[in-house]
Backbone and ligand atoms as CSV (ligand in chain L), in Angstrom:
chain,resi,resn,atom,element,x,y,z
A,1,UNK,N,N,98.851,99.952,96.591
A,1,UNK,CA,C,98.548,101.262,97.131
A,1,UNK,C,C,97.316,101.204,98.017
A,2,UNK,N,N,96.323,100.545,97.485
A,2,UNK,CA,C,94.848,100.665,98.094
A,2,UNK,C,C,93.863,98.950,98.433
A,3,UNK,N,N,93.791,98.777,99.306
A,3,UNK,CA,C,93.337,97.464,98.935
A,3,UNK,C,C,92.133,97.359,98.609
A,4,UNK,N,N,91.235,98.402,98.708
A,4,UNK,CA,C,90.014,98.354,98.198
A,4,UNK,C,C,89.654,98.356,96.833
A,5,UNK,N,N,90.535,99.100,96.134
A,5,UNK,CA,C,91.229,99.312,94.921
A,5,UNK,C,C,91.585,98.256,94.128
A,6,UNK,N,N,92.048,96.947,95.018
A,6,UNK,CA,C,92.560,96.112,94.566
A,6,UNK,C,C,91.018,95.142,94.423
A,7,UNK,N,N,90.834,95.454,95.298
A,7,UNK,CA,C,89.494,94.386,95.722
A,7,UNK,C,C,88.818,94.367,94.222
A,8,UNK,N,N,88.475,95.504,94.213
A,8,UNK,CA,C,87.631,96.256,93.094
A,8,UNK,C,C,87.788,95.620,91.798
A,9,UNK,N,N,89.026,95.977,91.717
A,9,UNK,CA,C,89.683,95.500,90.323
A,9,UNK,C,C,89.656,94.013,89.793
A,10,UNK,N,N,89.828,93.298,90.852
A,10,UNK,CA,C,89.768,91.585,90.893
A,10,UNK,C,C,90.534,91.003,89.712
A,11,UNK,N,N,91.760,91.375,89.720
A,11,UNK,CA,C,92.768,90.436,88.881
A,11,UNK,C,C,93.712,90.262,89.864
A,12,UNK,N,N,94.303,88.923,89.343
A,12,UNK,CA,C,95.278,88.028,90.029
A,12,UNK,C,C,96.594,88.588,89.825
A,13,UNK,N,N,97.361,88.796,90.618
A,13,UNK,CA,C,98.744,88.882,91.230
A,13,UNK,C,C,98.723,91.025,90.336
A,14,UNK,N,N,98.200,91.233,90.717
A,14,UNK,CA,C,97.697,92.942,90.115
A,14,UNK,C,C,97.452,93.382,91.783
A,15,UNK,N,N,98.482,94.921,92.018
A,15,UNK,CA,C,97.939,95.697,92.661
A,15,UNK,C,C,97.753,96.648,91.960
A,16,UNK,N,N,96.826,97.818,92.543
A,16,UNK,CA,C,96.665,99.439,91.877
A,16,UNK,C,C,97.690,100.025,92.596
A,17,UNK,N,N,99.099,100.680,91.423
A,17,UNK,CA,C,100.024,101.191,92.392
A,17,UNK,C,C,99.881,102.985,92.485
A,18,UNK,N,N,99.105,103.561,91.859
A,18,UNK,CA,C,98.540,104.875,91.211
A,18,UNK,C,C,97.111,105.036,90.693
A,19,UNK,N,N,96.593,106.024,90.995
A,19,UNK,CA,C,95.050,105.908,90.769
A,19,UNK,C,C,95.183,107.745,90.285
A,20,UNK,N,N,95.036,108.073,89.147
A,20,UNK,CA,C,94.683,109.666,88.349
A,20,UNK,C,C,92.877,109.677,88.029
A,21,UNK,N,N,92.691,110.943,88.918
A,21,UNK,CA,C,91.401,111.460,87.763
A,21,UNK,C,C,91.818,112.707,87.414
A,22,UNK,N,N,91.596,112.561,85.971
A,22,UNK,CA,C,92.263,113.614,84.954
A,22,UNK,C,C,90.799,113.895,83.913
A,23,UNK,N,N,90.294,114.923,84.456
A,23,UNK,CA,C,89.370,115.034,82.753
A,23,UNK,C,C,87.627,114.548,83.141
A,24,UNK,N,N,87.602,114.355,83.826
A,24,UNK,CA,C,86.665,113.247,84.126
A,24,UNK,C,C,86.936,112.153,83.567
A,25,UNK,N,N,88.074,111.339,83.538
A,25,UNK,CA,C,88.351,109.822,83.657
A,25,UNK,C,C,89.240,109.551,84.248
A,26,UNK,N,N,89.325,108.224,84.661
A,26,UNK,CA,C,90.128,107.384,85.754
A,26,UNK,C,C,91.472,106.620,84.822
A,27,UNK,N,N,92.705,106.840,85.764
A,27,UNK,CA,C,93.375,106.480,84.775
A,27,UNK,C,C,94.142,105.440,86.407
A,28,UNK,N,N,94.209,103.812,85.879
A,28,UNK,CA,C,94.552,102.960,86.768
A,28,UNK,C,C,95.991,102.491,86.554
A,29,UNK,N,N,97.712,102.845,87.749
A,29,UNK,CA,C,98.784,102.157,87.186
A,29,UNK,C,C,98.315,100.886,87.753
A,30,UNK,N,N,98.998,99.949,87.350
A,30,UNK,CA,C,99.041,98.657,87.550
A,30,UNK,C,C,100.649,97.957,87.725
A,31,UNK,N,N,100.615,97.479,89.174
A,31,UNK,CA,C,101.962,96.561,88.685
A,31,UNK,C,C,101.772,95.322,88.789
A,32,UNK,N,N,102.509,94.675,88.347
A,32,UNK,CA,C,102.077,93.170,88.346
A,32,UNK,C,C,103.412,92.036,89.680
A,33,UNK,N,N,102.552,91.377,90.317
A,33,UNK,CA,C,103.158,91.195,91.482
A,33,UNK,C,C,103.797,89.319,90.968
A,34,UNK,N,N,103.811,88.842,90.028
A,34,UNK,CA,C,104.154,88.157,89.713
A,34,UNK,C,C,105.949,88.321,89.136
A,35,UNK,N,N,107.031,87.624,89.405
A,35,UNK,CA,C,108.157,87.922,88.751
A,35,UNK,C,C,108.117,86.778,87.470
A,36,UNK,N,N,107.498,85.589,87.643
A,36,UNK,CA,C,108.024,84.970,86.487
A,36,UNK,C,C,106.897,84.705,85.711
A,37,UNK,N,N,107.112,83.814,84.212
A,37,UNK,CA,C,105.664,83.580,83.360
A,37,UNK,C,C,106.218,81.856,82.775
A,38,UNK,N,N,105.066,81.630,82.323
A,38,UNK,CA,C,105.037,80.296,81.540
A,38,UNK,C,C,105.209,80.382,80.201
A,39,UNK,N,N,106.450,79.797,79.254
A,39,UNK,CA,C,106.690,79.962,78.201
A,39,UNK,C,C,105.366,79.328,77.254
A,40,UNK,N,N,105.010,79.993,76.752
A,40,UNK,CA,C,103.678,79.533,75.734
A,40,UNK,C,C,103.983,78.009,74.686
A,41,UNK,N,N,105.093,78.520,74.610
A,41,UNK,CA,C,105.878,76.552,73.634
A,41,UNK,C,C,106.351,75.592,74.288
A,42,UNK,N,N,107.022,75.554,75.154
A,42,UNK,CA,C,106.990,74.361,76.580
A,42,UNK,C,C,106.285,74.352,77.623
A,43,UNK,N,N,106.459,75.474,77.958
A,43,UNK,CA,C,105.543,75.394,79.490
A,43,UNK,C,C,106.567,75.857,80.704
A,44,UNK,N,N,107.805,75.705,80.544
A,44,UNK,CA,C,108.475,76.048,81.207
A,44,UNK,C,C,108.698,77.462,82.065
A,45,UNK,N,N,108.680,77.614,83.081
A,45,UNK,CA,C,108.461,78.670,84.082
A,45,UNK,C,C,109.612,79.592,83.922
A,46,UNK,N,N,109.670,80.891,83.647
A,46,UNK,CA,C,111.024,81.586,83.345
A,46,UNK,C,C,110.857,82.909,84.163
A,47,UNK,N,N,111.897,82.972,84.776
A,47,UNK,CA,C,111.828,84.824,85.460
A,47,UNK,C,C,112.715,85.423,84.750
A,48,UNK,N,N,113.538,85.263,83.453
A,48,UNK,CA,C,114.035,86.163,82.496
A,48,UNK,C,C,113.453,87.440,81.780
A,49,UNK,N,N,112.958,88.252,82.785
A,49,UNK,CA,C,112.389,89.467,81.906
A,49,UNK,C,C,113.322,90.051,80.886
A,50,UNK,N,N,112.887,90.362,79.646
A,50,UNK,CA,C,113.622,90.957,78.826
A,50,UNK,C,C,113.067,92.507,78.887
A,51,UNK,N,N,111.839,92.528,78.311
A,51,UNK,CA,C,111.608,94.283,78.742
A,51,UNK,C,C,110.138,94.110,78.978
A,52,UNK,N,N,109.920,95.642,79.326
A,52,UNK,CA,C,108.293,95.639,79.684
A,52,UNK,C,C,107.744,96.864,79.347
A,53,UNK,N,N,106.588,97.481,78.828
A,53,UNK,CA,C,106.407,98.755,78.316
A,53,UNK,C,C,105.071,98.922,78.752
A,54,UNK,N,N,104.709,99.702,79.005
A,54,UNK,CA,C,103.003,99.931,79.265
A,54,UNK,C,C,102.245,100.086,78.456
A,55,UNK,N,N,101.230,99.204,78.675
A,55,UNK,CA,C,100.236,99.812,77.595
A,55,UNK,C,C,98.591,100.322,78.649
A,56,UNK,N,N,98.345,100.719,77.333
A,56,UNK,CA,C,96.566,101.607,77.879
A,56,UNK,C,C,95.493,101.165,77.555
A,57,UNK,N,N,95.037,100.184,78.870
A,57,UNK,CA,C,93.574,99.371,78.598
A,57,UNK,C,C,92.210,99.690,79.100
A,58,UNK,N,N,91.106,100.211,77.770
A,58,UNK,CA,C,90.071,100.855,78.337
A,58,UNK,C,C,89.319,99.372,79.307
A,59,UNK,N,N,89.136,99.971,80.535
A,59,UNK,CA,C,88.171,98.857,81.379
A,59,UNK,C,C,86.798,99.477,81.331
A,60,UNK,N,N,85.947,98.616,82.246
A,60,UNK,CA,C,84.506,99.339,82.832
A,60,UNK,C,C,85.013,100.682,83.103
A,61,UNK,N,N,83.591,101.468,83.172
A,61,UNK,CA,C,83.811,103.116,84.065
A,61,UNK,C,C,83.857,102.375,85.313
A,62,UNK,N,N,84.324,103.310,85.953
A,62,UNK,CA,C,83.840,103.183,87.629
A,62,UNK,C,C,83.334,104.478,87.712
A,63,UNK,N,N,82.301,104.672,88.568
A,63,UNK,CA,C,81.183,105.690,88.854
A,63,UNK,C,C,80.502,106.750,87.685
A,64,UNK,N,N,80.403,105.946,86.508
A,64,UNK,CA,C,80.107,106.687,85.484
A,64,UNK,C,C,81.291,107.362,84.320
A,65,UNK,N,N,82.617,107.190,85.266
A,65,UNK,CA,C,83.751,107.647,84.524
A,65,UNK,C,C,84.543,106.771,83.918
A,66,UNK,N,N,84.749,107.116,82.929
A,66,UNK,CA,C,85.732,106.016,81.769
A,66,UNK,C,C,86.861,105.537,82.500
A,67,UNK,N,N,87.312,104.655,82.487
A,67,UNK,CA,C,88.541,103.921,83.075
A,67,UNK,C,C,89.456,103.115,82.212
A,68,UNK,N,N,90.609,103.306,82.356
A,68,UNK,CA,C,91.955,103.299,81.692
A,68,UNK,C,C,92.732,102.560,82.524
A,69,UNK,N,N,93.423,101.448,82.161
A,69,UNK,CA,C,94.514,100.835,83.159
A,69,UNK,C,C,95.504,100.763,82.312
A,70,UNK,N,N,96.932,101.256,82.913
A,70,UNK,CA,C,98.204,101.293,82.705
A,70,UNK,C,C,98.871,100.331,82.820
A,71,UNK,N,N,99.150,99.108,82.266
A,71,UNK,CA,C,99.788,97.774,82.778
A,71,UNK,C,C,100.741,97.527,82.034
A,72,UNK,N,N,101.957,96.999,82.553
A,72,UNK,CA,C,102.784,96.576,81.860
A,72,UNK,C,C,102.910,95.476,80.897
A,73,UNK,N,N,102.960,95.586,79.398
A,73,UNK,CA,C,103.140,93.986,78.910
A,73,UNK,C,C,104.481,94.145,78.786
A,74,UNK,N,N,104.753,92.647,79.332
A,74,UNK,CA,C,106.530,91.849,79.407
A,74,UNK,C,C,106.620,91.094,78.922
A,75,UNK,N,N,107.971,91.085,78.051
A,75,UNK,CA,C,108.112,90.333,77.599
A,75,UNK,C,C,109.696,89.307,78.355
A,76,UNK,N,N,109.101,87.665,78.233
A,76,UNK,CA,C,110.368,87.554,78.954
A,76,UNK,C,C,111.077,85.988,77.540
A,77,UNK,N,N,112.308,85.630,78.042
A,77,UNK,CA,C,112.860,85.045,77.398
A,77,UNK,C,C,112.955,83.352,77.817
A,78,UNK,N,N,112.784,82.555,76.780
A,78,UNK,CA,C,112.723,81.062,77.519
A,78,UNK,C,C,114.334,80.367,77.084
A,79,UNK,N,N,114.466,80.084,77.889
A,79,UNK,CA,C,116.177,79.318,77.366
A,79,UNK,C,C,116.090,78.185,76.440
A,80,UNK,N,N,114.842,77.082,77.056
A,80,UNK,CA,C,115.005,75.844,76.367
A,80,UNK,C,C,114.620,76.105,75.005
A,81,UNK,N,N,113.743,77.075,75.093
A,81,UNK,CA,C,113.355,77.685,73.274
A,81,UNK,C,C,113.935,78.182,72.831
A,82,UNK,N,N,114.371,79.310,73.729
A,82,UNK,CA,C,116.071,80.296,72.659
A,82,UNK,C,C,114.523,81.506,72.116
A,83,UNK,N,N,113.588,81.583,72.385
A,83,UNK,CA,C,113.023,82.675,72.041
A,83,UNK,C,C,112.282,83.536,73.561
A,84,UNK,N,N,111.904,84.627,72.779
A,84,UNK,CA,C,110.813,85.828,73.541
A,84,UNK,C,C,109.632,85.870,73.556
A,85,UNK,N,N,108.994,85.601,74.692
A,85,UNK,CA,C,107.637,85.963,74.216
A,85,UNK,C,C,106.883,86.688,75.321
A,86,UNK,N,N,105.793,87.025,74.914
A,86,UNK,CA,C,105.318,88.381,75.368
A,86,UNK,C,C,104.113,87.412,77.034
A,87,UNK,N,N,104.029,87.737,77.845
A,87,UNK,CA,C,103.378,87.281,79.255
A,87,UNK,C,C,102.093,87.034,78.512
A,88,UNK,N,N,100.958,86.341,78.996
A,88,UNK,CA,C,99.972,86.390,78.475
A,88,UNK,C,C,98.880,86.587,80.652
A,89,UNK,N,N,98.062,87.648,79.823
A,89,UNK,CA,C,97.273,88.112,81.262
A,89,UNK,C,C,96.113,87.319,80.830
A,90,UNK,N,N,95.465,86.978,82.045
A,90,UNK,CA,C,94.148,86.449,81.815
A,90,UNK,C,C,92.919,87.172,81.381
A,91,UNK,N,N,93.264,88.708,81.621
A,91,UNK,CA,C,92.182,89.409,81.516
A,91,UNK,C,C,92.279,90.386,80.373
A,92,UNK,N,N,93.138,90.161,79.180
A,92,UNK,CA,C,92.905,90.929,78.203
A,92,UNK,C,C,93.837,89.562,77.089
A,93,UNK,N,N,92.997,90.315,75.903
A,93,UNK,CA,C,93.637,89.596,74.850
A,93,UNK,C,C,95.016,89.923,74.124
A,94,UNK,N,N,95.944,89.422,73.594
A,94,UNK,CA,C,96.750,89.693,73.536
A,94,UNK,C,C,96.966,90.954,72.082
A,95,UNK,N,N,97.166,91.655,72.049
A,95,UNK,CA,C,96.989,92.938,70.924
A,95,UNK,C,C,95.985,94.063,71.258
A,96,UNK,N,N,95.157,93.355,72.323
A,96,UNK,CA,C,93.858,94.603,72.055
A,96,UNK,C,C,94.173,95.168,73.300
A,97,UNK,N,N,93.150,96.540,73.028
A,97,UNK,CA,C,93.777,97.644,74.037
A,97,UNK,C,C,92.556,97.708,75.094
A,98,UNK,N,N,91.544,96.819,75.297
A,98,UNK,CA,C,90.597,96.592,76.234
A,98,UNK,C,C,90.509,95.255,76.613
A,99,UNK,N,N,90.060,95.533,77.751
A,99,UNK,CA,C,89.970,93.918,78.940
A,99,UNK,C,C,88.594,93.380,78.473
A,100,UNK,N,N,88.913,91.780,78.769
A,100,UNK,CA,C,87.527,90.810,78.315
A,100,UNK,C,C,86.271,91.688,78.998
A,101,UNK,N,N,86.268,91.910,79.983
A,101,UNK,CA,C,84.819,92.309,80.773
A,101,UNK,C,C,84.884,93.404,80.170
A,102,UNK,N,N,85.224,94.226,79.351
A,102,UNK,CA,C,85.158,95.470,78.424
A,102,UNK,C,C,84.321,95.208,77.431
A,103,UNK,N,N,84.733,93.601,76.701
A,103,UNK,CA,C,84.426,93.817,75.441
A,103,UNK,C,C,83.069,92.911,76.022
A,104,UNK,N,N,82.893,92.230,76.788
A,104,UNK,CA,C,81.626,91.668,76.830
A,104,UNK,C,C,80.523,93.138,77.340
A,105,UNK,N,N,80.981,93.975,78.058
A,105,UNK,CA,C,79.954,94.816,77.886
A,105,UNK,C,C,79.845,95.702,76.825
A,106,UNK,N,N,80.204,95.949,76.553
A,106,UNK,CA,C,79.946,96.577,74.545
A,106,UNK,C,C,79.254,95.562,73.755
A,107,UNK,N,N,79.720,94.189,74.067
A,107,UNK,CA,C,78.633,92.855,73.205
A,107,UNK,C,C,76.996,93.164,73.643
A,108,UNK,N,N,76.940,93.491,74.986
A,108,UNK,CA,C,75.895,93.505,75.678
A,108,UNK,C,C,75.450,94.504,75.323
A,109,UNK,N,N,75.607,95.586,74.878
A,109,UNK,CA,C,75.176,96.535,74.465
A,109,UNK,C,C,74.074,96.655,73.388
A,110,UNK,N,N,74.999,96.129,72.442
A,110,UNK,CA,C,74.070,95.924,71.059
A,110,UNK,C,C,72.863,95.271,71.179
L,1,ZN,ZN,ZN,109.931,77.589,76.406
């Protein structure tokens, strides 16, 4: 949508496809410009998406306002394994609902 937006954001194969301020907070969609992932048990490269659902990750504020990104986790399927597994992003951990540079500033906090 925005490339400044994108700039901003600085994750890999991520544009901002929607940008909400609702409330006084920022709420960021995200699509992910990548089609395929690396199976976590071989290694093998798969574009078998099976499904994808959004989830809601608190980031930094931007300009004082809380910020929220909407990103899809996918899950895709590996043949040589015969299983599913879920994409892994570089910038959040897998279960939690905030990005690394989130939780290092809350560390920083204390
Ligand atoms: Zn595999």
């Amino acid at each position: 949508m925005d490339f400044h937006l994108d700039t901003l954001l600085n994750f890999p194969n991520v544009t901002v496809e929607q940008c909400i301020q609702e409330a006084g907070e920022i709420f960021l969609t995200l699509r992910l410009l990548n089609d395929a992932a690396d199976c976590p048990h071989c290694g093998k490269t798969t574009e078998k998406l099976h499904q994808s659902r959004p989830v809601l990750l608190r980031d930094l504020s931007i300009f004082g306002q809380a910020t929220h990104l909407k990103v899809p986790r996918r899950q895709f399927y590996c043949r040589s394994y015969q299983r599913y597994f879920t994409e892994s992003l570089p910038y959040v951990d897998k279960g939690r609902q905030y990005t690394f540079r989130y939780k290092e500033y809350i560390y920083q906090q204390v």
